[in-house]
C-alpha positions as CSV (number, residue, x, y, z in Angstrom):
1,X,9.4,13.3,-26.8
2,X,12.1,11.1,-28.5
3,X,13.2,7.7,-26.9
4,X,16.4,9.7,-25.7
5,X,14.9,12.5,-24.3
6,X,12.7,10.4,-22.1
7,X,15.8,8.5,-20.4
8,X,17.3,12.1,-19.8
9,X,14.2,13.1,-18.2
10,X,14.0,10.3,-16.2
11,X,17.3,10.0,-15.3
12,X,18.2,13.5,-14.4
13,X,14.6,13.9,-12.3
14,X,15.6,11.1,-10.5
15,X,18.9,12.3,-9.5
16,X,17.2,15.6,-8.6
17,X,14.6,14.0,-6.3
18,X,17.2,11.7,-4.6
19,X,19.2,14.6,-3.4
20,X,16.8,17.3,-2.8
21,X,13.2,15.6,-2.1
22,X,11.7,16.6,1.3
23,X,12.1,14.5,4.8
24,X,8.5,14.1,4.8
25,X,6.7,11.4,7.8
26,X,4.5,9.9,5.2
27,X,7.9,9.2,2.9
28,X,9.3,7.4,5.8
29,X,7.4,4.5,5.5
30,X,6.1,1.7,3.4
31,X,2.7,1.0,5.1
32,X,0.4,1.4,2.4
33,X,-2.2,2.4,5.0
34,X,-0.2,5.5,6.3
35,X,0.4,6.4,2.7
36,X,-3.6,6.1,2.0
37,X,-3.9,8.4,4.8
38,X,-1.5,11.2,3.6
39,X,-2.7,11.2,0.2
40,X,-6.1,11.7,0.8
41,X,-5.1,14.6,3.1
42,X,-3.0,16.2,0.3
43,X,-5.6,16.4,-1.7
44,X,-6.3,20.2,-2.7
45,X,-4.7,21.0,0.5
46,X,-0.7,22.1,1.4
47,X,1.7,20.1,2.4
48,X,2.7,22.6,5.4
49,X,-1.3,22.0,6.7
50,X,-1.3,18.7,6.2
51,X,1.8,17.7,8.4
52,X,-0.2,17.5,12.0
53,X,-2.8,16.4,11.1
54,X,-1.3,13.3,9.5
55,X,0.8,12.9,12.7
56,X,-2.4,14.0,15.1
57,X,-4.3,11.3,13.0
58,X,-1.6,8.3,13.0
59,X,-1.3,9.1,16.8
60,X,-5.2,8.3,16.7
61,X,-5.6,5.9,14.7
62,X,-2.0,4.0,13.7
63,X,-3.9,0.9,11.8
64,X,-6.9,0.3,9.7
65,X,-8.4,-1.2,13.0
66,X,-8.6,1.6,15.0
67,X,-9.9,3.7,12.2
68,X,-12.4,1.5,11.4
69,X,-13.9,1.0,14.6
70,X,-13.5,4.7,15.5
71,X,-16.8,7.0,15.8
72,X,-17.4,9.2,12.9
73,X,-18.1,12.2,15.0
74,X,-14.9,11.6,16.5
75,X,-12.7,11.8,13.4
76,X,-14.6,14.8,12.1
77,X,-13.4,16.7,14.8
78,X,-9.9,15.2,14.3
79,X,-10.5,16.8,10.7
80,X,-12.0,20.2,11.5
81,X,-9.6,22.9,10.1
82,X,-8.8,20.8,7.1
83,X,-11.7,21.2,4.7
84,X,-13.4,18.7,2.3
85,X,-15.2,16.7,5.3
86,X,-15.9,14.0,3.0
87,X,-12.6,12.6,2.6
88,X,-12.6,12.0,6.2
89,X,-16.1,10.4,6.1
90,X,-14.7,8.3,3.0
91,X,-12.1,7.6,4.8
92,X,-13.7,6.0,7.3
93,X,-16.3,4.2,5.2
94,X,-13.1,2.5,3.2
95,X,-11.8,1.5,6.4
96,X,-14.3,-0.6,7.6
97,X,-14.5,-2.0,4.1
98,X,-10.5,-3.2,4.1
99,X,-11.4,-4.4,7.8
100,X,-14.8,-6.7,6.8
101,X,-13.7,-7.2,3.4
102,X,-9.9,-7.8,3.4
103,X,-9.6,-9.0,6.8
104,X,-7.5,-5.8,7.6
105,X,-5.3,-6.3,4.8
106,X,-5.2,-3.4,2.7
107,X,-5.5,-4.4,-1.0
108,X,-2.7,-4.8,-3.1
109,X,-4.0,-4.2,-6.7
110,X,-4.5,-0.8,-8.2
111,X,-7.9,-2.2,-9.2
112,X,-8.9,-3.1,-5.7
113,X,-7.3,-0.2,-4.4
114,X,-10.0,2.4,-6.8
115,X,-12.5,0.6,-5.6
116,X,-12.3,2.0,-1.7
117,X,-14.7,4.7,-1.4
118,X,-13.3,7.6,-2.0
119,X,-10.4,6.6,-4.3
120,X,-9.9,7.9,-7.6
121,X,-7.3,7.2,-10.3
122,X,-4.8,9.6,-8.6
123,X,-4.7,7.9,-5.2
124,X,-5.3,4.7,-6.7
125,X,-2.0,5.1,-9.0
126,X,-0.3,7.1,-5.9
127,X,-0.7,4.1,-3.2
128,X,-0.2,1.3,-5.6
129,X,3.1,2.7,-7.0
130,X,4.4,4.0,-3.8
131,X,3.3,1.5,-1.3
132,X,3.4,-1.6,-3.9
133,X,6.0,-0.4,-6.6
134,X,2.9,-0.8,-9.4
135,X,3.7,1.0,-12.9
136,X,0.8,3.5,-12.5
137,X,1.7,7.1,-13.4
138,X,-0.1,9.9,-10.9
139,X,-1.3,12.7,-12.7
140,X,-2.2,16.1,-10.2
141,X,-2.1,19.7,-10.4
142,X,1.7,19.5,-9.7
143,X,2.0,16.9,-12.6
144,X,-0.1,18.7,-14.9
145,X,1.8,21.5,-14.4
146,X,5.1,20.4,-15.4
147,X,3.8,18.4,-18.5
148,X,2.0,21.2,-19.8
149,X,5.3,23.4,-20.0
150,X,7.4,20.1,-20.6
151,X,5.5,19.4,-23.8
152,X,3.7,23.3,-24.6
153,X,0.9,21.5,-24.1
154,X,-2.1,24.0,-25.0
155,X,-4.6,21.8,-23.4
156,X,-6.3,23.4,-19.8
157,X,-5.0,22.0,-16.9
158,X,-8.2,22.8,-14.7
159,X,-10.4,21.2,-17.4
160,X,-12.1,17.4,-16.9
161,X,-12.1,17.0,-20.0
162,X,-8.2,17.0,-20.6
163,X,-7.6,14.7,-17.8
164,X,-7.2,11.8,-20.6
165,X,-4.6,13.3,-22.8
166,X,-2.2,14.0,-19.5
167,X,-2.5,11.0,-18.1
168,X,-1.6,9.7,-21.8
169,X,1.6,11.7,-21.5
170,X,1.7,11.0,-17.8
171,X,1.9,7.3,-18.6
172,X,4.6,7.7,-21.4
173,X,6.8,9.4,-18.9
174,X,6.9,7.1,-16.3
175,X,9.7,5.0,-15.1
176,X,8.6,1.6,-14.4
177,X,11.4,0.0,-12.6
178,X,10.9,3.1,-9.7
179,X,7.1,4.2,-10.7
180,X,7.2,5.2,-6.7
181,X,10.2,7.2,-6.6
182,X,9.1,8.5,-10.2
183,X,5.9,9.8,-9.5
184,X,6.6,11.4,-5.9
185,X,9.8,12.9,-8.1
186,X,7.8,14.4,-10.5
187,X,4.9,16.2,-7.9
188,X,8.0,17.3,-6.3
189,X,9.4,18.4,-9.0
190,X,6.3,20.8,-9.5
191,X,6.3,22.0,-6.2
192,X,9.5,23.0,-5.4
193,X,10.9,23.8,-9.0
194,X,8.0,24.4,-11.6
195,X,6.1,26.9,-9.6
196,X,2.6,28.2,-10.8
197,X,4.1,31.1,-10.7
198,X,7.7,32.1,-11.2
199,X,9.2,28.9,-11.6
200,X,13.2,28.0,-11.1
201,X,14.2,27.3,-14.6
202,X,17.7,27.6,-13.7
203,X,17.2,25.3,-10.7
204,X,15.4,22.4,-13.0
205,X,16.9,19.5,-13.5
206,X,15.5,18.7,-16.7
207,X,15.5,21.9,-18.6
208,X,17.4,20.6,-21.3
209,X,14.2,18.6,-22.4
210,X,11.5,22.0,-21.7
211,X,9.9,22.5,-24.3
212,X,8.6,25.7,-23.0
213,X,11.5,27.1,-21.8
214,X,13.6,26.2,-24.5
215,X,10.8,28.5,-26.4
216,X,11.0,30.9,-23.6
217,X,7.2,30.2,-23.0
218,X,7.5,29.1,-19.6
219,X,5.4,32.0,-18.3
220,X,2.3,31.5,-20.8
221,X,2.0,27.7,-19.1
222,X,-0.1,26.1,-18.0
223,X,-3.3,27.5,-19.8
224,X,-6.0,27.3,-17.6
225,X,-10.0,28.0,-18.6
226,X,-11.5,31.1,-16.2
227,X,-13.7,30.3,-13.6
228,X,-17.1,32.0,-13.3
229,X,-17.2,34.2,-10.8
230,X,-18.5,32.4,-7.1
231,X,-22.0,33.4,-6.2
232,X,-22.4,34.7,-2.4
233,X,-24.9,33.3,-0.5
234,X,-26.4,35.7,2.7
235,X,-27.5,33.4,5.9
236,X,-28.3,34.1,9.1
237,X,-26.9,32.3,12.2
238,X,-28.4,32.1,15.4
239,X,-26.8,31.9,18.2
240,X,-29.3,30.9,20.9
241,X,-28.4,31.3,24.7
242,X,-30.6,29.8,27.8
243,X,-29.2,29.4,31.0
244,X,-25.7,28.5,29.7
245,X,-26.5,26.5,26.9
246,X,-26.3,27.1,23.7
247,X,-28.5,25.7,20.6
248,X,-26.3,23.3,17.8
249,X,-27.9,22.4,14.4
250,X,-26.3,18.8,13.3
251,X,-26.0,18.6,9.5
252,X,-27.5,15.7,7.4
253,X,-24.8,13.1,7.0
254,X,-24.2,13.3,3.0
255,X,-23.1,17.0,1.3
256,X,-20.4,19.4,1.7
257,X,-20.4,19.4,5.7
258,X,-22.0,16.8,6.2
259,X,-21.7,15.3,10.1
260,X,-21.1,18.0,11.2
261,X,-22.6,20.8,13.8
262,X,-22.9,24.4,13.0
263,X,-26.0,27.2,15.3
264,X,-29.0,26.9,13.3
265,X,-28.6,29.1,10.4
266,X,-30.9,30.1,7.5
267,X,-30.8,31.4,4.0
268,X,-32.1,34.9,3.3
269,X,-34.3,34.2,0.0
270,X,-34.6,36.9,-2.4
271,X,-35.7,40.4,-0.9
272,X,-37.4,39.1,2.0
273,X,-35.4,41.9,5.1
274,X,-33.4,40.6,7.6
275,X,-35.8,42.1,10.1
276,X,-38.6,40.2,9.2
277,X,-36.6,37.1,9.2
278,X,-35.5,38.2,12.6
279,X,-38.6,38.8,13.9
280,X,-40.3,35.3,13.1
281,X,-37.4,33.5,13.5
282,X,-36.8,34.9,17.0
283,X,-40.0,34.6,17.9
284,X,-39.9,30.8,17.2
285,X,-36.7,30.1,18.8
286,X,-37.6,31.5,22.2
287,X,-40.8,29.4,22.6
288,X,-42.9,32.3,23.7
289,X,-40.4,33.4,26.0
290,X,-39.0,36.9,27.0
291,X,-35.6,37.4,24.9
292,X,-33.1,39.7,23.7
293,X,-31.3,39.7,20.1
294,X,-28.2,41.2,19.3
295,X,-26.5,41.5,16.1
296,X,-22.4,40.8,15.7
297,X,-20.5,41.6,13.0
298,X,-20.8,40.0,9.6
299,X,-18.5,36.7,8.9
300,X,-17.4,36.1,5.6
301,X,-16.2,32.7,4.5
302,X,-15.1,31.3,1.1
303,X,-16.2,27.7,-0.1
304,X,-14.4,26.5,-3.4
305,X,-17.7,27.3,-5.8
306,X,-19.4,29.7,-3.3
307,X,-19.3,32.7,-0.6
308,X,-21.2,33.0,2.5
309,X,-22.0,36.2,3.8
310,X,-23.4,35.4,7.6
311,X,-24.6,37.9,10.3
312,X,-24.6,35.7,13.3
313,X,-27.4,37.1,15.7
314,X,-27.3,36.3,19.7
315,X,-30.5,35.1,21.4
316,X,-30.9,35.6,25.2
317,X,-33.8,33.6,26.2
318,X,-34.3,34.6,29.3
319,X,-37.1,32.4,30.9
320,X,-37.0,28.2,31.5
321,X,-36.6,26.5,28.1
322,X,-37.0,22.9,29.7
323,X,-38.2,21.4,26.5
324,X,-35.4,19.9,24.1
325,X,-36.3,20.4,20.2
326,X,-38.0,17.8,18.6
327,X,-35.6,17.7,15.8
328,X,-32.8,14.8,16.0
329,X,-31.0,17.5,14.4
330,X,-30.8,19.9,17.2
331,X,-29.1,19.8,20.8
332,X,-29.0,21.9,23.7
333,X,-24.8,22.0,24.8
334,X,-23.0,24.0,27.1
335,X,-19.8,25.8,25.8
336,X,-17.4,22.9,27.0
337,X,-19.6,20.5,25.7
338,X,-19.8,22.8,21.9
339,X,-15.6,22.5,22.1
340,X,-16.0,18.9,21.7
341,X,-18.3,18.8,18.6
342,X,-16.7,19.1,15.5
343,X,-17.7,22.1,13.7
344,X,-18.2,24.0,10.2
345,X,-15.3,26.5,9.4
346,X,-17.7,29.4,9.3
347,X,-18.9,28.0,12.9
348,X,-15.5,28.0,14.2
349,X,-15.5,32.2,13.1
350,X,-18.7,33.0,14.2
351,X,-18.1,30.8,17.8
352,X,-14.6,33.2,18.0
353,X,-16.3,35.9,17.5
354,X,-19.1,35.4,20.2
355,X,-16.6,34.5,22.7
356,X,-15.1,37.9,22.3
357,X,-18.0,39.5,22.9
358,X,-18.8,37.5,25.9
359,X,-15.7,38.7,27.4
């Protein structure tokens, strides 16, 4: 893109963004800790979700204090419902690091900044230009997006291995005298005008710069690589009853869920029957005691590279179970007590759908 074309770009984006940019909370403040906080939320996750739990969680915690002193378990159920668990356990690692490394201060430099746990070049650039006015360009989907119809740029968004030549062009882009304003311009500029699908050519601001739409290519961009087709994994959950409790499975504290509490579940392994799983896994879960099995409905849930395909099973033990598993793992809870854990999304299904048959 010419010298000229870049000023135009800039100039007419800003223009744009200043009239018709979202009253969002997280844009109504300069605390570079509240803007950590909403950026790690929108991460892979809409801006419509992400709204009450960023006001549920500032409510919580409004300082790096609070957050840092706060129990993990705790935050994980402030989290539940919003998906990639370890951002919240991130989180609150890089929290106590700002507090016993920075003196509370949160850092000021985007090199300080990417080294928080959990912090990549995107927040890094996102806080530090926002919050701090540093000239780092963001490059996201949203930003990807619009540069590969901006430029008809052939390379796939949803590939690693292009991140480097976007953030080249990202960089070129970028308006250093407003790099905050800039970049939150240009992710808006994606999300409200340069759609994935569809987008508002006649409602963009810079069109006269497009590059695809002046070659009336808008539709063919962004080229993205296809994804392999997600496996589906078949578990079963048990759902273990005794004298109003109910048995809870804690997961290890690294991995995908990790923290948090889900009934004990298994994996069904190659053509071993359901039945015979049943039986032997019944069997060890009463302790010898009398009990009844039921079967509920299948749960389906959808992880970003797999499926689960779960038949939760109810277990009425029906004599004293006094003894409390041996595993630190597992707990004995009554319902109330479940309601305060924080639990897996497939949990939260399979708990829904045993309450309605309870009732």
């Amino acid at each position: 893109m010419l010298p000229k074309q870049t000023t135009v770009f800039q100039t007419k984006l800003l223009v744009w963004y200043s009239k018709h940019k979202r009253v969002l909370p997280w844009r109504l403040t300069n605390d570079p800790y509240l803007i950590w906080i909403s950026e790690v939320m929108l991460q892979q996750t809409q801006v419509i979700t992400v709204i009450p739990y960023y006001q549920k969680f500032v409510e919580t915690f409004p300082s790096v204090y609070e957050l840092a002193n706060s129990e993990l378990q705790q935050l994980l159920k402030l989290w539940q419902g919003l998906g990639y668990y370890s951002r919240a356990r991130n989180l609150h690692k890089a929290a106590k690091s700002i507090v016993d490394e920075h003196q509370g201060q949160f850092p000021k430099t985007y090199h300080e900044i990417s080294q928080l746990s959990g912090v990549g070049p995107y927040i890094a650039a996102a806080v530090s230009s926002i919050a701090f006015q540093l000239s780092y360009a963001v490059v996201d989907g949203n930003v990807k997006r619009v540069l590969s119809r901006l430029f008809c740029c052939d390379l796939p968004v949803n590939d690693s291995k292009s991140n480097k030549q976007y953030q080249t062009k990202a960089d070129a882009l970028l308006y250093i005298d407003k790099s905050g304003d800039y970049n939150q311009a240009i992710m808006e500029l994606g999300a409200l005008i340069c759609k994935p699908q569809k987008p508002d050519c006649v409602r963009c601001p810079v069109l006269e710069v497009c590059q695809g739409y002046d070659k009336m290519q808008t539709n063919i961009y962004p080229f993205k690589l296809i994804k392999k087709k997600s496996k589906t994994r078949e578990r079963l959950s048990f759902i273990v009853e005794n004298k109003g409790r109910l048995l809870m499975s804690q997961n290890k504290e690294t991995g995908l869920l990790g923290g948090l509490w889900a009934f004990p579940q298994f994996e069904k392994k190659n053509n071993e029957s359901q039945e015979n799983i049943l039986h032997q896994l019944i069997s060890e879960a009463s302790g010898g005691q009398e009990f009844v099995s039921i079967k509920l409905m299948s749960v389906k849930h959808i992880y970003t590279h797999f499926k689960e395909d779960i038949l939760p099973v109810v277990i009425k033990i029906k004599g004293d179970i006094t003894l409390i598993p041996q595993q630190e793992s597992l707990i004995w809870v009554t319902l109330t007590q479940l309601k305060k854990l924080p639990i897996t999304g497939a949990c939260q299904k399979i708990l829904h759908l045993y309450q309605e048959y309870k009732s």
